[in-house]
ZARORO-219806 format. One record per residue: residue in three letters; x, y, z of N, C-alpha, C in turn. Coordinates in steps of 0.001 Angstrom, whole numbers, padded with zeros to 6 digits, always signed. Each point is the difference from the previous one (the first is absolute). Example, Ala and Ser with C-alpha at 12.3 -4.5 7.8 and 13.67 -1.06 7.14 Angstrom:
<sites>
ala+013190-005690+007800-000890+001190+000000+000900+001200+000000/ser-000350+001050-000720+000820+001190+000060-000770+001090+000730/
</sites>
This chain:
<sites>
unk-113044+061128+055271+000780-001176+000398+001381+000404+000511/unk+000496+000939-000902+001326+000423+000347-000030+000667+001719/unk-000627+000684+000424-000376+000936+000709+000148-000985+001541/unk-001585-001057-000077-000057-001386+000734+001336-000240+000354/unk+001093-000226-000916+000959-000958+000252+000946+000779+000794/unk-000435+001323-000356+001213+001032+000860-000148+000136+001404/unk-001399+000151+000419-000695-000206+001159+000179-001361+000576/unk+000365-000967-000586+000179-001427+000914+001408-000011+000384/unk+001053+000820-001222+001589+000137+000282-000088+001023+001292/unk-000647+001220+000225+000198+000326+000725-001021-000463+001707/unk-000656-000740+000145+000016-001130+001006+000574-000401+000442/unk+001055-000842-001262+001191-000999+000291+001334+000595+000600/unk+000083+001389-000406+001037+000756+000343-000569+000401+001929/unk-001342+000359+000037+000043+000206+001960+000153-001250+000093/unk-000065-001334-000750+000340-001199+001441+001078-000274-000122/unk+001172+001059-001226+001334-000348+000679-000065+001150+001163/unk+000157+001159-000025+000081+000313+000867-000502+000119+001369/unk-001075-001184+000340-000554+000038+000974+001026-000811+001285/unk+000781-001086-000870+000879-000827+000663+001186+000713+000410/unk+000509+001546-000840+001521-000194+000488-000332+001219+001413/unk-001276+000469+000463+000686+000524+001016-000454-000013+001198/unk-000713-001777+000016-000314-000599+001135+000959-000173+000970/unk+001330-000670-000435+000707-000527+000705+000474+001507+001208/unk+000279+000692-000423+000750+000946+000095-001393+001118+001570/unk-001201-000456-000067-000955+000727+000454-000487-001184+001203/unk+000323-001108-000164-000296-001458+000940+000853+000098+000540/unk+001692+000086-000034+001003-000323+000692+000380+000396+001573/unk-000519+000959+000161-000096+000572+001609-000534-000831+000758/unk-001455-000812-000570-000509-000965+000523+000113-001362+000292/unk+000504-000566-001242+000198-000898-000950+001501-000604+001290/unk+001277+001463-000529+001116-000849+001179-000633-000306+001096/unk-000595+000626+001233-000016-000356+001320-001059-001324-000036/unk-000857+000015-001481-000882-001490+000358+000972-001462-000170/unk+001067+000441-001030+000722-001027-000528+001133-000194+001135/unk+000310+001020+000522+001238-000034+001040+001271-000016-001173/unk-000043+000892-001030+000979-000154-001026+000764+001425+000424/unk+001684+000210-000432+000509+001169-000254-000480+001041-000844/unk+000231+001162+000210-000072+001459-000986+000096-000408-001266/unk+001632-000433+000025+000520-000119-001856-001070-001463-000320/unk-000753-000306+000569-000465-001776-000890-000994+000574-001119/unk-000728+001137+000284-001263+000593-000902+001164+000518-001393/unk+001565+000655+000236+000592-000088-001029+000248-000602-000881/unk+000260-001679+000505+000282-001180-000635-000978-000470-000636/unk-001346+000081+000578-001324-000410-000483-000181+000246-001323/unk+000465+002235-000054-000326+000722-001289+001064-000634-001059/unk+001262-000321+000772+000674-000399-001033-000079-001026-000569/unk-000904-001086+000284-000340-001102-000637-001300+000372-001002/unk-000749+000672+000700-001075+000143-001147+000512+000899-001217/unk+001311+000917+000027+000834+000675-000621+000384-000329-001189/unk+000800-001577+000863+000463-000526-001169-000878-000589-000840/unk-000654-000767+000416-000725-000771-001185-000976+000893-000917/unk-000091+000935+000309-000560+001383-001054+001411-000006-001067/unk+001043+000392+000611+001457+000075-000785-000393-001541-001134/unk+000148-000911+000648+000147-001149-000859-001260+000054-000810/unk-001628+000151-000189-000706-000479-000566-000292+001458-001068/unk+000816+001400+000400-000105+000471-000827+001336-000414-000984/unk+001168-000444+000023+001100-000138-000555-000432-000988-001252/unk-000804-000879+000560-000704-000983-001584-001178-000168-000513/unk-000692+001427+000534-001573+000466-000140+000116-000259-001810/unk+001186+000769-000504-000717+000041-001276-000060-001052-000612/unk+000922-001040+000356-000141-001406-000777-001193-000207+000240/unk-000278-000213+001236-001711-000427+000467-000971+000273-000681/unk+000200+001497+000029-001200+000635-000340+000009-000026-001583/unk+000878-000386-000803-000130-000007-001605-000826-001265-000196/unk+000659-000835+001080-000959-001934+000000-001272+000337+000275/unk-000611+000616+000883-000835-000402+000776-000881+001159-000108/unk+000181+001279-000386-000914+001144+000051+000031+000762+001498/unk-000359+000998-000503-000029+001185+001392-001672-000322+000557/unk-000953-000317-000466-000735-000276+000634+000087-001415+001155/unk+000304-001397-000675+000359-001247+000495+000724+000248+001139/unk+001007+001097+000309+001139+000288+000925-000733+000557+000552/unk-000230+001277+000105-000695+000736+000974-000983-000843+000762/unk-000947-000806-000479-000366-000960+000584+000076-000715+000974/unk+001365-000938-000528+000879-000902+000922+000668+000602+001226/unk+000431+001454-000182+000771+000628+000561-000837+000672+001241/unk-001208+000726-000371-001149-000234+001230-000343-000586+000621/unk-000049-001551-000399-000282-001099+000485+001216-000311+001277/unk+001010+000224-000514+001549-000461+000820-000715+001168+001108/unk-000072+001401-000298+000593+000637+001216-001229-000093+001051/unk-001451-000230-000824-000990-000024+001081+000191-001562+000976/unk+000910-001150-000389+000217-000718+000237+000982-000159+001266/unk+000711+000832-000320+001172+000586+001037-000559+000853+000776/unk-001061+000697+000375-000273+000883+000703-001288-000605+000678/unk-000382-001432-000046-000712-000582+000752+000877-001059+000834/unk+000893+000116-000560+001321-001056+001075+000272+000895+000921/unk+000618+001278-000330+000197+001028+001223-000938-000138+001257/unk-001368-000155-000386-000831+000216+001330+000491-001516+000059/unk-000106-000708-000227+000080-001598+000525+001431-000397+000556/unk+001098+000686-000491+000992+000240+000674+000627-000422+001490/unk+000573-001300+000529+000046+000217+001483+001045+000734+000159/unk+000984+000205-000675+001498+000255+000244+000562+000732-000841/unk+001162+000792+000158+000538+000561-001238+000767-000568-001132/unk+000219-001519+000231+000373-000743-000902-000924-000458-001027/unk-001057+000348+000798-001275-000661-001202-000441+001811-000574/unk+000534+000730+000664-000741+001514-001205+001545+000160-000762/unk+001093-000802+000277+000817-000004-001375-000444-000841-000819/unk-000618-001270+000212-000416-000494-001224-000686+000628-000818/unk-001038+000889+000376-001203+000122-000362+000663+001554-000490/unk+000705+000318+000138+000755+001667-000760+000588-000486-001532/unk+000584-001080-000182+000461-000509-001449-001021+000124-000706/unk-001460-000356+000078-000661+000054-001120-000958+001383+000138/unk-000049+000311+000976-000185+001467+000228+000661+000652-000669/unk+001812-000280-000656+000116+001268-000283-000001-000220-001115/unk+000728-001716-000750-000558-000271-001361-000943+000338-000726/unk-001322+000183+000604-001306+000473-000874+000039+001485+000185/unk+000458+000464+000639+000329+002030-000157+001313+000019-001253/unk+000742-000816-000446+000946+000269-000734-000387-000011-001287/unk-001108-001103-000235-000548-000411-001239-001546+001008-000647/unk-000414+000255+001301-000861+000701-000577+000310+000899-000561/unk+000893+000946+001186+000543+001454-000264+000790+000376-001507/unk+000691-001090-000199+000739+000013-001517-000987-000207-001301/unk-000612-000539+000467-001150-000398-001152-000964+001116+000105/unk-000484+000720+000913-000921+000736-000354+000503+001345-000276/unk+001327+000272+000379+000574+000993-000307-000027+000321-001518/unk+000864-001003-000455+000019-000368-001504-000942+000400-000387/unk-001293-000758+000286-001147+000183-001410-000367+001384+000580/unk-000227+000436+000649-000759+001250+000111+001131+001003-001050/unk+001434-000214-000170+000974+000931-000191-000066-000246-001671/unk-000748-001203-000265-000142-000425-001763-001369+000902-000358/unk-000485-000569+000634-001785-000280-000036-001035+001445-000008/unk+000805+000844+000980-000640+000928+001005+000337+001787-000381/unk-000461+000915-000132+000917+001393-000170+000612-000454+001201/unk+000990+001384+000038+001259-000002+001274-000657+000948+001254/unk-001090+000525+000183-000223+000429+001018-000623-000833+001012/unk-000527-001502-001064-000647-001359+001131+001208-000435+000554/unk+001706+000305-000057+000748-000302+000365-000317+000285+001958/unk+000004+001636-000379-000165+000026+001521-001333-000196+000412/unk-000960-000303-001008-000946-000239+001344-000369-001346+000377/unk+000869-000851-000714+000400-001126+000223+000418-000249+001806/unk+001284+000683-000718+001202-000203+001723-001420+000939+001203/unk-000335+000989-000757-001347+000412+000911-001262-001291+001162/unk-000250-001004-001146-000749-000588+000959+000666-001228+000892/unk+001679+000217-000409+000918-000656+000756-000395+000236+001334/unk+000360+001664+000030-000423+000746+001250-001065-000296+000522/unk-001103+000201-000846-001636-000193+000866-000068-002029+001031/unk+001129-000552-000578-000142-000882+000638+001062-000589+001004/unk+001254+001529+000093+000750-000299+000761-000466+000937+001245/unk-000707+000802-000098-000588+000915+000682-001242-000516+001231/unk-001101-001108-000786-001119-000896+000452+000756-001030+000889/unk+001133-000495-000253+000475-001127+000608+000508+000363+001868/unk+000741+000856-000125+000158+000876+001596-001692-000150+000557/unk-000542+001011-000395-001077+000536+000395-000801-001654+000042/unk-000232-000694-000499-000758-001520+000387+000784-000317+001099/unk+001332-000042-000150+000818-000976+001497-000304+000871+001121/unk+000021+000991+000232-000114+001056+001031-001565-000468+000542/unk-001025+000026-001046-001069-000545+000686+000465-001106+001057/unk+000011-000984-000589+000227-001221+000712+000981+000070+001258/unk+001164+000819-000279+000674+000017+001194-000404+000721+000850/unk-000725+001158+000300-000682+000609+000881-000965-000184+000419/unk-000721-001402-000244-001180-000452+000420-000149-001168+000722/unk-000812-001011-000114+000567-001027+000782+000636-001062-000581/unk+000199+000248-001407+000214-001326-001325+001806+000280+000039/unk+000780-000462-000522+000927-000338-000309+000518+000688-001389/unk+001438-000338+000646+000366+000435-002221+000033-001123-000552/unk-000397-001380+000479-000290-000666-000692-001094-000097-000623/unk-001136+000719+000729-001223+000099-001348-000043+001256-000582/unk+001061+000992+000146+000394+000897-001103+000296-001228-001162/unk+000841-000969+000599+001156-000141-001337-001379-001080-001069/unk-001250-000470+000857-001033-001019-000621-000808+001008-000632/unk+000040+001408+000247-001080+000558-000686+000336+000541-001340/unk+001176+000406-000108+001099+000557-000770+000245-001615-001479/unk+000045-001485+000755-000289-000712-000823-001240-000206-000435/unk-000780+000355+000942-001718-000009-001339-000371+000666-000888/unk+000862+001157+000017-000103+001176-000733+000769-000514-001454/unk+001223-000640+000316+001134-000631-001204-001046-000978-000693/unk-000842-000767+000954-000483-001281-000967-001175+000745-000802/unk-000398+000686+000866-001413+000759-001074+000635+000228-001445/unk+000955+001062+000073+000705+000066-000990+000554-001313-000948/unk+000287-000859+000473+000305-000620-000855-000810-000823-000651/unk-001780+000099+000592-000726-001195-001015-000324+001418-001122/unk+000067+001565+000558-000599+000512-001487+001248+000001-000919/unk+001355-000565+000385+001374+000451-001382-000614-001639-000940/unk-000309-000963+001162-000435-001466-000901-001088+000319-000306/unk-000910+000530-000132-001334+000837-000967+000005+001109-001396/unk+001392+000168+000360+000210+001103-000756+001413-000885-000907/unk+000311-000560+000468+001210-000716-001218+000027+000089-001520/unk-001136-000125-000743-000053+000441-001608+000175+001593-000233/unk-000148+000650+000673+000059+001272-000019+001338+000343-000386/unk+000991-000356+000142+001217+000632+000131+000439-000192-001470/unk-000151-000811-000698+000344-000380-001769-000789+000849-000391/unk-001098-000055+000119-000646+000876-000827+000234+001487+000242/unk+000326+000092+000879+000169+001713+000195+001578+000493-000302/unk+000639-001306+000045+001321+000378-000675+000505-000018-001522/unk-000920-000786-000563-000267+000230-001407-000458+001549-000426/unk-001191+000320+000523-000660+001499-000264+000920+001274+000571/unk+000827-000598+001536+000471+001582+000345+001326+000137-000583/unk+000587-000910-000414+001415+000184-000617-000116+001049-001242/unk-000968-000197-001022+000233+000904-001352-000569+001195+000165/unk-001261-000013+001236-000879+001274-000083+000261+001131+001396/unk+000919-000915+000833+000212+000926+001033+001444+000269+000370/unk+000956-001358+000200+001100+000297-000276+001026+001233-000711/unk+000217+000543+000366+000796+001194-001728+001136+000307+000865/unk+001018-001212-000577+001546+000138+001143+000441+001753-000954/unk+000640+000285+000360+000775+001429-000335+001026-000162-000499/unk+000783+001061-001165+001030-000373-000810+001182+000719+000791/unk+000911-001673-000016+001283-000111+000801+000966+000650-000568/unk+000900+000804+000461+000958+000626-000838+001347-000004+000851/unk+000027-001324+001095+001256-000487+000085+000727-001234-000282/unk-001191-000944-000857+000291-001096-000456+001314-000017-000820/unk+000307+000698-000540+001220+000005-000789+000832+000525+000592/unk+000377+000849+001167+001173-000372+001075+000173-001265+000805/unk-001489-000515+000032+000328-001182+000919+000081-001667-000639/unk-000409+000274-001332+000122-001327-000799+001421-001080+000332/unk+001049+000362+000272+001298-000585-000065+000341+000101+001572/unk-000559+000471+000828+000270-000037+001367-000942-000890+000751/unk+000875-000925+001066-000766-000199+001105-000847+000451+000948/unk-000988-000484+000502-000998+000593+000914+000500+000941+000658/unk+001287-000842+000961+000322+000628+000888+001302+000971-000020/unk+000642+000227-001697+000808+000926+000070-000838+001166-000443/unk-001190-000073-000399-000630+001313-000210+000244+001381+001098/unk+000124+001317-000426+000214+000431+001102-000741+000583+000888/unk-000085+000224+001406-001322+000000+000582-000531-001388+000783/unk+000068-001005-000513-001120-001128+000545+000336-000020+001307/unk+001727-000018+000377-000148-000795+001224+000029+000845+001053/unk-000124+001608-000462-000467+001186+000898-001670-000347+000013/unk-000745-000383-001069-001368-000457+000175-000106-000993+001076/unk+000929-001425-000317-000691-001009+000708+000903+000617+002215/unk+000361+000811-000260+000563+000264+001718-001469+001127+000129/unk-000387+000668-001046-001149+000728+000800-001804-000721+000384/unk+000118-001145-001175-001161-001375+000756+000594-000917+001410/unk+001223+000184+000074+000234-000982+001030-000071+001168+001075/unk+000213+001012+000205-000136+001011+001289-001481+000409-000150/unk-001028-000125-001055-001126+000565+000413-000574-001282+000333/unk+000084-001087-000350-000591-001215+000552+000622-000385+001118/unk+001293+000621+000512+000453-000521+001730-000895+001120+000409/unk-000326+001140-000362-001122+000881+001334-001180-000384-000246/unk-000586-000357-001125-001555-000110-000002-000379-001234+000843/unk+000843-000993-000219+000035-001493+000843+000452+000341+001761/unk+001259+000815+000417+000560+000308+001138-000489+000782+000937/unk-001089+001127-000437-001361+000411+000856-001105-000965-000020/unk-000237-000524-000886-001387-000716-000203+000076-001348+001414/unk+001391-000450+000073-000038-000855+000635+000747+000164+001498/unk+000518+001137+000226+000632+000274+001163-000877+001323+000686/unk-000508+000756-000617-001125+000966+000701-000633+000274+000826/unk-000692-001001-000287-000581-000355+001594+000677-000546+001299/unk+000945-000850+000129+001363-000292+000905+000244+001536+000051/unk+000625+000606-000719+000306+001370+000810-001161+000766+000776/unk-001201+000371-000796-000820+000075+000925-000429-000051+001362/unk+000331-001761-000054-000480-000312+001081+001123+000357+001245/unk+001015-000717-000406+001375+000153+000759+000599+000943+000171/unk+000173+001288-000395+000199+001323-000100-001114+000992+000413/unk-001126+000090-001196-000662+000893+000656-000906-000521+000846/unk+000060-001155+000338-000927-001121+001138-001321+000657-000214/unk-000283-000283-001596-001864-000002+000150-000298-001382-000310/unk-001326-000119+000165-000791-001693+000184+000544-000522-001616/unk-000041-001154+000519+000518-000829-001308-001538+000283-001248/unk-000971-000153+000511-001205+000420-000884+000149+001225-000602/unk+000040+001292+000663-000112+001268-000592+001375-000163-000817/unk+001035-000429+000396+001464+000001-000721-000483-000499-001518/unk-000606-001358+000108-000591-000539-001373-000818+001097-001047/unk-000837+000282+000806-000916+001165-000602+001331+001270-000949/unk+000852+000293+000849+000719+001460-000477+000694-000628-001415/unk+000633-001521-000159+000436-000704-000687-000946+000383-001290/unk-001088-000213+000905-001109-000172-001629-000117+001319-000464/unk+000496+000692+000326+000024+001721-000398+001220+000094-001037/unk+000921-000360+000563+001193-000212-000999-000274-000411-001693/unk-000771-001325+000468-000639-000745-001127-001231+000777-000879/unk-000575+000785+000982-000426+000603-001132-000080+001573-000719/unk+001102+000267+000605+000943+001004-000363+000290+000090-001350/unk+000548-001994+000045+000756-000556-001473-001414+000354-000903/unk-001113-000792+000718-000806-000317-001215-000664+001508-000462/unk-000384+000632+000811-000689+001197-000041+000863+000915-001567/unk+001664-000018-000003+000688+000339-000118+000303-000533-001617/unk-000087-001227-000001-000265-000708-001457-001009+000282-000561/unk-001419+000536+000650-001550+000032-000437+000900+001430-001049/unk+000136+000991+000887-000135+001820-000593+001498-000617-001228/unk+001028-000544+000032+000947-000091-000665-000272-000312-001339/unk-001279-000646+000163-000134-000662-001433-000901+000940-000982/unk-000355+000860+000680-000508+001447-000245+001026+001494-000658/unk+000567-000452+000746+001696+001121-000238+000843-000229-000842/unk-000310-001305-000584+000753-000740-000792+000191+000436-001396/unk-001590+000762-000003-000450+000447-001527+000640+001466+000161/unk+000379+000772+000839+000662+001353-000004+001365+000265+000294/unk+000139-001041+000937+001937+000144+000810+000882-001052-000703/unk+001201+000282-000250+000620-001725-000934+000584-000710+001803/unk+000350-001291-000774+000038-001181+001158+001122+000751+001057/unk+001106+000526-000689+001491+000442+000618-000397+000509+000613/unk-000932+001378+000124-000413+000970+001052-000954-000434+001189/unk-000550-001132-000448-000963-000608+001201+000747-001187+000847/unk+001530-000706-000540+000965-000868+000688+000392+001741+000911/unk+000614+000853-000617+000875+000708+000882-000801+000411+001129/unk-001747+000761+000067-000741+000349+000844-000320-000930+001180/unk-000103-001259-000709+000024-000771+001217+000809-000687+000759/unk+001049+000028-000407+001225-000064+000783+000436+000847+000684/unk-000220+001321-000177-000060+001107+001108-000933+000180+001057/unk-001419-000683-000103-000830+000306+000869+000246-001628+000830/unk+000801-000836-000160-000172-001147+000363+001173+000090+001022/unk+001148+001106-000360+001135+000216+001062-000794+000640+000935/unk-000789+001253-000450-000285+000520+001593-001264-000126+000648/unk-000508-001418-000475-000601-000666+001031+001089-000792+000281/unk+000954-000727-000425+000983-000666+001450+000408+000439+000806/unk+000439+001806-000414+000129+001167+001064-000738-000327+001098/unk-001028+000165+000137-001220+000249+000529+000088-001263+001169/unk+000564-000853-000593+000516-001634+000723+001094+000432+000554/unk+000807+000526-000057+001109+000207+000549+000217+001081+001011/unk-000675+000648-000327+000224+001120+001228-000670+000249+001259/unk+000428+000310+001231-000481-000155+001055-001533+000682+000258/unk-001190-000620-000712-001093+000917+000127-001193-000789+000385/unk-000758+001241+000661-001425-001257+000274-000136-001327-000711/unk-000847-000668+000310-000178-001273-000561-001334+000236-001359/unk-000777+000594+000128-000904+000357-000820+000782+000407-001473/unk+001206+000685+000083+001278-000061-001181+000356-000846-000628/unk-000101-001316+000860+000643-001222-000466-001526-000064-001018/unk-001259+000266+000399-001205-000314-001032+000589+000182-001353/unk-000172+001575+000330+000035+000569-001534+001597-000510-000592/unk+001124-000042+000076+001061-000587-000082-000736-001248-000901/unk-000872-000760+000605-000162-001676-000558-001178+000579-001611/unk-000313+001524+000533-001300-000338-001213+001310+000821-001180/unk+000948+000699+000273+001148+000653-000842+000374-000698-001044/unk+000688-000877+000931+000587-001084-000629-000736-000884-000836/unk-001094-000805+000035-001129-000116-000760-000200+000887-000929/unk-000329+001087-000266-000133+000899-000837+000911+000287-001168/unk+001294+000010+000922+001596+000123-000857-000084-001399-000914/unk-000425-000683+000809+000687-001581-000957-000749-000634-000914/unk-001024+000935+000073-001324-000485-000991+000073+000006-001413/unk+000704+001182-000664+000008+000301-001466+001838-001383-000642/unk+000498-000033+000980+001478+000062-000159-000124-001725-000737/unk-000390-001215+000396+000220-001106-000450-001196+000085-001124/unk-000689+000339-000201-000689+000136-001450+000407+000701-000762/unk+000625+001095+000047+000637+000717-001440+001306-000478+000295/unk+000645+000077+000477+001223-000972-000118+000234-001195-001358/unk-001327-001027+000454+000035-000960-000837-000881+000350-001145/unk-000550+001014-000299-000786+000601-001452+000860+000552-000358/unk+001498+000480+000515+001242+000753-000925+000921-000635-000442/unk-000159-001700+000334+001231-000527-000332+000325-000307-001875/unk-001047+000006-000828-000008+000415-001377+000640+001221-000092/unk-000603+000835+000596+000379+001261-000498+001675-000030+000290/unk+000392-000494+001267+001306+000255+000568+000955-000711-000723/unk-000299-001425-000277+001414-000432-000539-000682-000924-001322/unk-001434+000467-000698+000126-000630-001333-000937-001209-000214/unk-000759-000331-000414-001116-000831-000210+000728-001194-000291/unk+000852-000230-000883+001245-001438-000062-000021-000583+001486/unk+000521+000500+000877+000301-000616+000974-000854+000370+001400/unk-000975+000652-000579-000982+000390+001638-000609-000998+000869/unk-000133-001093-001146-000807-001313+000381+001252-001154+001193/unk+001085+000409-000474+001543-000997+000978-000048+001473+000570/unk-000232+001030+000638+000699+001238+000450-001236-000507+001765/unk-001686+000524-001091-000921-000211+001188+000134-001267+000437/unk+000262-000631+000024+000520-001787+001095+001549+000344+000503/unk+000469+000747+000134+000899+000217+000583-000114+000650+000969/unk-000944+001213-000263-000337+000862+001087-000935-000921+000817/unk-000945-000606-000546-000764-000681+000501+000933-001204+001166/unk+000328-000365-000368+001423-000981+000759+000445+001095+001300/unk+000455+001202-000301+000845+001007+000872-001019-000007+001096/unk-000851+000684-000613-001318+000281+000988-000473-000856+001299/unk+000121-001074-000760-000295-001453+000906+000843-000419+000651/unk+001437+000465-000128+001030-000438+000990+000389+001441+001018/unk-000824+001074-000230-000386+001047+000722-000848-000365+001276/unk-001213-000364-000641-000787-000538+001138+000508-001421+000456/unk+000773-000216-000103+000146-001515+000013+001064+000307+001954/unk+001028+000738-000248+001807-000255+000885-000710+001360+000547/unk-000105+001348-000456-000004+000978+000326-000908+000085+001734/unk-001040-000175+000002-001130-000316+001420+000636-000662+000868/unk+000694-001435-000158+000452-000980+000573+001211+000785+000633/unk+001195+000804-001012+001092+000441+000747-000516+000725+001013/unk-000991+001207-000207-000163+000759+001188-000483-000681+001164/unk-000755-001055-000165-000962-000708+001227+001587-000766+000507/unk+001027-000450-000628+000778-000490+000617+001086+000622+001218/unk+000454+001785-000850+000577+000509+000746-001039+001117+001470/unk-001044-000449-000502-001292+000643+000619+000061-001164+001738/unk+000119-000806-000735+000054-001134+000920+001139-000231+001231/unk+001072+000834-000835+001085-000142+001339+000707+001616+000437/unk-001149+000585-000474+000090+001719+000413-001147+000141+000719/unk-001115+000477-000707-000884+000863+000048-000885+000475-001449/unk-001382-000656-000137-000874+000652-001033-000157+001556-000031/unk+001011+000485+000703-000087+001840+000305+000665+000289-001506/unk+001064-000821-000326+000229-000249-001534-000402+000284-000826/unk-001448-000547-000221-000614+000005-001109-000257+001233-000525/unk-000449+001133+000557+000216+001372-001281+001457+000881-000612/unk+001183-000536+000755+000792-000009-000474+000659-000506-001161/unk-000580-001737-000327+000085-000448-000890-001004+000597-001112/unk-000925+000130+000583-000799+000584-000981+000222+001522-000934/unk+000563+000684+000315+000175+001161-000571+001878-000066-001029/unk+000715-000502+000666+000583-000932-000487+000045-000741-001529/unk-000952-000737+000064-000749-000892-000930-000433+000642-001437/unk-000737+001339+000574-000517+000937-000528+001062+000792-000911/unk+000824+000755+000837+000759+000482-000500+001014-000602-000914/unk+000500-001000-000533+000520-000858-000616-000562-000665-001335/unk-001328+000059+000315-000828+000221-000750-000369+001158-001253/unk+000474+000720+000819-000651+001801-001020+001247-000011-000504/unk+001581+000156+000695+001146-000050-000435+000105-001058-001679/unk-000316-001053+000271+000373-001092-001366-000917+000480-000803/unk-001584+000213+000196-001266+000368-001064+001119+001442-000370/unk+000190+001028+000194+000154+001414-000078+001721+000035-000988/unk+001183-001436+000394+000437+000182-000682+000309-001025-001059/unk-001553-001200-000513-000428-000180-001001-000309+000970-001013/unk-000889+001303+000842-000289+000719-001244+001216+000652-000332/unk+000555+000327+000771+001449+001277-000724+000709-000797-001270/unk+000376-001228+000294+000364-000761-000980-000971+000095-001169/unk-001140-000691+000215-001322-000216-001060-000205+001418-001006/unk+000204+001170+000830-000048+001298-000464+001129+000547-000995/unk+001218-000662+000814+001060+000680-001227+000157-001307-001404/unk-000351-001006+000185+000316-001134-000794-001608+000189-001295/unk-000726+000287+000446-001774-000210-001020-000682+001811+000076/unk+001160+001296+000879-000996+000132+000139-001591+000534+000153/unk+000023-000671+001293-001760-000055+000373+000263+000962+000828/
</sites>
């Protein structure tokens, strides 16, 4: 039973990620059908952005009312709901409507299923969790690319992509008793949190004067402005730079994507031999020089491997990240620490895409691997001098 339920969480986890890296793989197409600007696909992300920000910010009230199964549910329901408005869509005023609850049901799921798997689950389903993130941010390119290179539309990308959400959602309403019962059984027999030994530095301190966090929450907000800021501008450079077909551009996208996932699969493997710190630092190094690889004046076939780098780099980094935040600042406060990061993260993907598509917009998308390495680097800088701190203060 336990097993079943892990296999339906990880379902639920490809149909979040099947949605976030449509937009970003349609848009080449998508502007010249709409007659919309560059930066509007920014604004788009940033609406579906936010309402991820907002519905994870009061997930847990929700989810204490209502259960992680009931939500996940509802929350499938919203986004396959929203992703059948997209194709129905005449205008870009009507795919902002239809991005609010798009991004609402990615906010609610994602917090809720995070959670129980992180109660419920050992810590290596952590990454292979964010793993079948990938397998379904990876499928989502590769479906639109069909459609756009053929004679169909990305609007029946965006209808096929919702049949896929609703399937899913009559087996989470089939499967609804499942989730009590398996949270009764996996809490005492699988659960085994680890003994905290900074609770008593951090008992009398605030979240956020702990030291460290807010070098943590600047290294979720720079790895969630690149994982979101290629995913959705990539292909625009592609196309506009290295002027390949908006189809094959989609396709290289989906390489990126499954770079990530490929990358989460072996991580959760390594997990049992390498500690988390050494697999954040590895992939933050291999994730700079694939932006290299973006940045420098070289064949275009560079820019490939560059997209599968970076994928690769960024794969281990947001799952042990958030499996160290006990360890990092103390089981007392990990529970207000991870919704913070969780918050950061989301206002990462949220401004971060949008700024570049904006100044992209009155320059040049030639930009974009500049920002990107950038991004990167700022990144390894705050993670690298979290640990120096973490190291002389505990240390580790």
């Amino acid at each position: 039973m336990t097993t079943f339920l892990l296999i339906i969480i990880y379902l639920a986890f490809i149909s979040l990620g099947l949605p976030d890296s449509l937009l970003g793989a349609a848009w080449p197409v998508m502007q010249s059908d709409l007659g919309a600007r560059l930066d509007t696909a920014g604004f788009l992300f940033m609406t579906i952005a936010g309402g991820t920000i907002i519905s994870s910010l009061v997930s847990g009230k929700v989810l204490k009312r209502f259960g992680t199964g009931k939500v996940a549910f509802v929350s499938v329901l919203m986004t396959a709901c929203a992703l059948l408005g997209f194709h129905f869509a005449p205008s870009v005023g009507w795919l902002v409507v239809c991005a609010i609850p798009l991004g609402l049901g990615a906010g609610a799921v994602d917090a809720g299923l995070n959670d129980y798997v992180a109660v419920h689950y050992k810590a290596h389903h952590m990454s292979w969790l964010h793993c079948f993130w990938g397998v379904g941010a990876t499928l989502g390119p590769i479906i639109m690319a069909q459609f756009i290179s053929g004679q169909n539309s990305w609007r029946n990308g965006y209808f096929a992509i919702s049949g896929i959400q609703f399937a899913l959602v009559i087996i989470l309403f089939l499967t609804l008793p499942l989730w009590n019962r398996v949270a009764k059984y996996s809490y005492i027999d699988i659960n085994k949190a680890p003994e905290d030994s900074y609770d008593q530095d951090a008992k009398n301190v605030q979240p956020l004067q702990i030291k460290g966090v807010k070098l943590a929450l600047a290294t979720f907000l720079f790895y969630c402005g690149v994982e979101a800021t290629v995913g959705l501008w990539g292909s625009s450079f592609l196309v506009n730079v290295k002027e390949l077909p908006a189809a094959l551009a989609a396709q290289w996208v989906s390489f990126y994507y499954g770079g990530i996932t490929v990358g989460r699969f072996i991580t959760g493997f390594i997990t049992f031999k390498i500690s988390n710190l050494a697999l954040i630092r590895t992939g933050q190094i291999i994730a700079l020089v694939g932006a290299a690889f973006l940045f420098l004046p070289l064949p275009s076939i560079f820019s490939l491997v560059g997209f599968i780098l970076i994928g690769l780099g960024l794969a281990p980094i947001f799952p042990c990240m958030l499996h160290e935040t006990p360890t990092r600042f103390g089981k007392k406060h990990s529970q207000t620490i991870m919704g913070y990061q969780m918050a950061v993260a989301y206002t990462g993907t949220t401004f971060m895409p949008p700024l570049l598509g904006f100044i992209a917009s009155q320059s040049t998308i030639g930009i974009f691997p500049i920002c990107i390495v950038i991004f990167v680097a700022v990144m390894f800088l705050s993670s690298e001098k979290l640990n120096s701190i973490l190291k002389k203060k505990y240390l580790i």
